[in-house]
C-alpha positions as CSV (number, residue, x, y, z in Angstrom):
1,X,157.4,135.7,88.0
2,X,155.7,132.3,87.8
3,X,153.7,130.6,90.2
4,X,153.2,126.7,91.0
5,X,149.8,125.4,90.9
6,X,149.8,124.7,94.3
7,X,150.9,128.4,95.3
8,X,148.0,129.9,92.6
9,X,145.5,127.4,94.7
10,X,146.9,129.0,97.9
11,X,146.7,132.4,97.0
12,X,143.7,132.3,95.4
13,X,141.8,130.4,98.6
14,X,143.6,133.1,100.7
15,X,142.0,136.1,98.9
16,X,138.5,134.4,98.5
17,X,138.7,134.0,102.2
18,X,139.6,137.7,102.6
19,X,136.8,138.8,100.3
20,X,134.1,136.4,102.0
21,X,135.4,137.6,105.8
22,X,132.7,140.3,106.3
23,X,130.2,137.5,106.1
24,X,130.6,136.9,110.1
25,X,129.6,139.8,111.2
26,X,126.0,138.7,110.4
27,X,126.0,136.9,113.1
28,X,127.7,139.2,115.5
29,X,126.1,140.9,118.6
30,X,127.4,144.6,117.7
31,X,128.9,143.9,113.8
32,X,130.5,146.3,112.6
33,X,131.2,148.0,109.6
34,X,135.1,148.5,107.9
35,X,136.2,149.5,105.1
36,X,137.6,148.3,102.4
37,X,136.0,144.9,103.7
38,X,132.8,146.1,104.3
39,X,129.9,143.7,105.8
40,X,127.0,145.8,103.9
41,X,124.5,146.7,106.6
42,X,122.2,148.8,104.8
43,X,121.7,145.7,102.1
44,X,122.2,142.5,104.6
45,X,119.7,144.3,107.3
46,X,116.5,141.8,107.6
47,X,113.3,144.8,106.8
48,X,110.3,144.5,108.4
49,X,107.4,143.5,105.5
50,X,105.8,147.3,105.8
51,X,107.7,150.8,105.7
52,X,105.8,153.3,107.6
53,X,106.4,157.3,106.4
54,X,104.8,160.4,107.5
55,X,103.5,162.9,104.3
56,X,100.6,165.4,103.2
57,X,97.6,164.4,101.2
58,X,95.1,167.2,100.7
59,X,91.2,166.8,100.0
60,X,88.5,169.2,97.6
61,X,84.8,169.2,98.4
62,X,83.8,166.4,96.8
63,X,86.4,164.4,98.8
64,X,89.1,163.7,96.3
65,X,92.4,162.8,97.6
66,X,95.6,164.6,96.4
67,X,99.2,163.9,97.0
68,X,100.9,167.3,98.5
69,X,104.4,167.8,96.9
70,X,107.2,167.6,99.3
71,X,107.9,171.4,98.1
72,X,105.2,172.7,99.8
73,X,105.8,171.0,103.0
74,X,109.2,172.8,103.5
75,X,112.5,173.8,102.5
76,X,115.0,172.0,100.8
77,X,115.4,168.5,99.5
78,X,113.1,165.8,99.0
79,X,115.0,163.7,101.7
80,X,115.6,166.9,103.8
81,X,111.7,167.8,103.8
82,X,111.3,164.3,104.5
83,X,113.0,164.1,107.9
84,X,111.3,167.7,108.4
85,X,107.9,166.3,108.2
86,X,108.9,163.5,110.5
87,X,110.5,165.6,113.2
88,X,107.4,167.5,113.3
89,X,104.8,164.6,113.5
90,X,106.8,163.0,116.3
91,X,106.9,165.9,118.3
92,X,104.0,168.5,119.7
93,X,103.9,170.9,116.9
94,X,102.3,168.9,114.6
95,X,99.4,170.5,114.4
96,X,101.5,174.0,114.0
97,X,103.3,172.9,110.6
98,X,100.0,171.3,109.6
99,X,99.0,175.2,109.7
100,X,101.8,176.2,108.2
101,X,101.6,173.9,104.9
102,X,97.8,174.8,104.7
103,X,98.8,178.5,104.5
104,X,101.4,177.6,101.8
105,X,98.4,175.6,100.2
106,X,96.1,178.6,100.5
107,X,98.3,180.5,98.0
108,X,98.4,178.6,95.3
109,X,96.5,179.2,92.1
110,X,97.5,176.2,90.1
111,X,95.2,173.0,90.4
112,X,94.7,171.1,91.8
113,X,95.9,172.9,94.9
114,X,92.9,175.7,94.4
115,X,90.6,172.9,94.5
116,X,91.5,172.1,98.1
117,X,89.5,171.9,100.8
118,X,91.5,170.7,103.7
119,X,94.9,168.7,104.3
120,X,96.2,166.0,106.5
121,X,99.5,164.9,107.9
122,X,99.3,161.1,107.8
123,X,101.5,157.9,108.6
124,X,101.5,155.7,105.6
125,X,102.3,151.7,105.9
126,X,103.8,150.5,103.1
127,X,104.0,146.8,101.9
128,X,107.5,147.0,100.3
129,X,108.0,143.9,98.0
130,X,103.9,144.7,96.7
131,X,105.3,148.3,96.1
132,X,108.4,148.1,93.8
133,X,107.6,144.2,92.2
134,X,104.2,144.9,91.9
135,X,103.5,148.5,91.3
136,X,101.1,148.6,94.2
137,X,101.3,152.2,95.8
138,X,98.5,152.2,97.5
139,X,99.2,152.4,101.8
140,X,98.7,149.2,103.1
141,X,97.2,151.5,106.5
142,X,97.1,154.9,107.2
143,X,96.9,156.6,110.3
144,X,96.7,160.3,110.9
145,X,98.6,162.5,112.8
146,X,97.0,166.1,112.2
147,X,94.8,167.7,109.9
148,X,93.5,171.4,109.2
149,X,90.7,173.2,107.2
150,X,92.5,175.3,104.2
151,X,91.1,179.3,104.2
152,X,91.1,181.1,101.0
């Protein structure tokens, strides 16, 4: 089958019109999302400059600061542990799963978990763009949420 040039031009504005019809829903009240023409929210969603996440860091006597692996703080997945450790900050029982990954802590024989004196459950604020252009991975602020004294 052969097409005019005319009916290429129309069919071509027609499906760059389809393609580009997404694009509206930025400025929509309540956009919404369809597939197969999807208007991307997770990508086109304007970020606040700093990221804010809850995680461990531990500390030995002479006041070193360690990173706690997201194994120790509990079960499952990085992202599932993740959303553990949140629910727990937010909520009352902070302190109690503070305990809880200080007990896990107090097992441990490998360093430099043996060298640790206590642990805290913090709120990191991250500056984004510095973070993954930059290599900056330092927090930006940190605020924290609970601590507790590790027991051998």
């Amino acid at each position: 089958m052969q097409y005019s040039q005319n009916q290429a031009i129309l069919t071509s504005v027609l499906v760059i019109l389809l393609v580009l019809s997404p694009v509206i829903e930025n400025w929509a009240s309540k956009p919404k999302d369809n597939f197969p023409l999807s208007y991307y929210p997770m990508f086109s969603k304007k970020r606040q400059v700093t990221y804010g996440m809850y995680y461990f860091v531990g500390y030995d006597t002479a006041q070193n600061r360690y990173k706690i692996s997201y194994k120790l703080a509990g079960t499952g997945g990085f992202n599932q542990v993740r959303r553990q450790i949140k629910k727990a900050a937010r909520s009352d029982k902070a302190e109690a799963y503070t305990q809880e990954v200080a007990k896990r802590i107090a097992n441990k024989k490998e360093y430099p978990y043996s060298e640790l004196v206590r642990i805290e459950l913090v709120k990191g604020y991250y500056h984004l763009e510095n973070y993954f252009l930059k290599q900056d991975t330092l927090p930006v602020h940190e605020r924290k949420v609970a601590f507790h004294k590790i027991k051998k």
